[in-house]
C-alpha positions as CSV (number, residue, x, y, z in Angstrom):
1,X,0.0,0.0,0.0
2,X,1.2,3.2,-0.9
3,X,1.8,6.5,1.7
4,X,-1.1,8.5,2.4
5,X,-1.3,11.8,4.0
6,X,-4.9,12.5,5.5
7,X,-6.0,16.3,5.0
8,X,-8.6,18.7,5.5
9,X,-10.8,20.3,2.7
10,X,-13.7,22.9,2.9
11,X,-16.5,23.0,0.4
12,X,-19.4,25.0,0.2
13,X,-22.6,22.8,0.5
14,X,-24.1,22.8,-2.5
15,X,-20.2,22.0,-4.3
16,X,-19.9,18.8,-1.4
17,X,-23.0,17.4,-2.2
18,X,-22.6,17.0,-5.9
19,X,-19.2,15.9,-5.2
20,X,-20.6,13.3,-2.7
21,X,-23.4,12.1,-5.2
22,X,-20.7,12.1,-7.9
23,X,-18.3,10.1,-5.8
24,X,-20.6,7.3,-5.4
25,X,-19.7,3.4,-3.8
26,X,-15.6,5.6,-4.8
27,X,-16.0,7.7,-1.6
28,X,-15.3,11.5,-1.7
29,X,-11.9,11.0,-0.6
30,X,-11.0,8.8,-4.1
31,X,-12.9,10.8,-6.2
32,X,-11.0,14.0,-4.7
33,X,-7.7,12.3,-5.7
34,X,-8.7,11.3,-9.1
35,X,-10.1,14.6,-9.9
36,X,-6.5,15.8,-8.3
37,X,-4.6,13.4,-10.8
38,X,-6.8,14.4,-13.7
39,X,-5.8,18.2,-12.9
40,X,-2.2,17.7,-12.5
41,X,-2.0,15.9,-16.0
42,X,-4.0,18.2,-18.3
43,X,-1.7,21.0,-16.7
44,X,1.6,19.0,-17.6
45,X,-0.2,18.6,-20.9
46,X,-0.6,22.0,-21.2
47,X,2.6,22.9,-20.3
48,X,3.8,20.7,-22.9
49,X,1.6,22.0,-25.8
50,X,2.9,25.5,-24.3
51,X,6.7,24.8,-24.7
52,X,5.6,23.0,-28.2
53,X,4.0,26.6,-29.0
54,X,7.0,28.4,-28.2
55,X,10.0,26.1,-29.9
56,X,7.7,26.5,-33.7
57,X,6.5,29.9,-33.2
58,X,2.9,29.5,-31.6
59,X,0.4,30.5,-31.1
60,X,-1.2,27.1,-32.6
61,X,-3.5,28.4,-36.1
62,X,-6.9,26.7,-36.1
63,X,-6.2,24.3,-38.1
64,X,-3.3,22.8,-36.0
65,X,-6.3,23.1,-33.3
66,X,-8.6,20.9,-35.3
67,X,-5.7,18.6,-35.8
68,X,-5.0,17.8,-32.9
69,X,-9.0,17.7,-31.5
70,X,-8.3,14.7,-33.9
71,X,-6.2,13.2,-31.8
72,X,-7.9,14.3,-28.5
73,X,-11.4,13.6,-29.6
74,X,-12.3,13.8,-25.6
75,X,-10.4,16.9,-24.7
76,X,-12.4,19.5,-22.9
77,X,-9.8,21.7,-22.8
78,X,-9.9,25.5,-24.6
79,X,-6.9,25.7,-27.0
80,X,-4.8,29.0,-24.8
C-alpha cells in the first residue's frame, strides 16, 4: 500500500453534495484524488503543448487546433 497523508478540505454545500453524489460506492476522498490526478495531468499537458507553442513559433493556427482535437477527440480543454 502506498503513503497516504490525511488532510482537511472545505467546500461550500451545494459543491460537497454533488461531489458526494458524484463520488458514489468511490468515496469522496477517491474521487477528490482522481479529480486531483486528472488536474495535474491536463496542466503537464498543457505545459507541454505551451513549450511545443513556443519552440515552432505558436500561437497554434486553427487548423493545428482541429488537428489535434483529432487526436484528443475527448479533450475539454480551450486551446490557450
Amino acid at each position: 500500500m502506498s503513503d497516504m497523508t490525511k488532510i482537511s478540505v472545505s467546500l461550500e454545500d451545494s459543491l460537497y453534495e454533488r461531489v458526494r453524489d458524484a463520488a458514489g460506492s468511490e468515496g469522496v476522498s477517491g474521487w477528490l484524488a482522481a479529480a486531483a490526478s486528472a488536474r495535474l495531468r491536463a496542466d503537464a499537458l498543457l505545459a507541454v503543448t505551451d513549450e511545443i507553442a513556443r519552440e515552432t513559433g505558436g500561437p497554434f493556427t486553427e487548423q493545428e487546433i482541429a488537428e489535434a482535437r483529432q487526436w484528443l477527440p475527448s479533450s475539454s480543454t480551450a486551446a490557450r
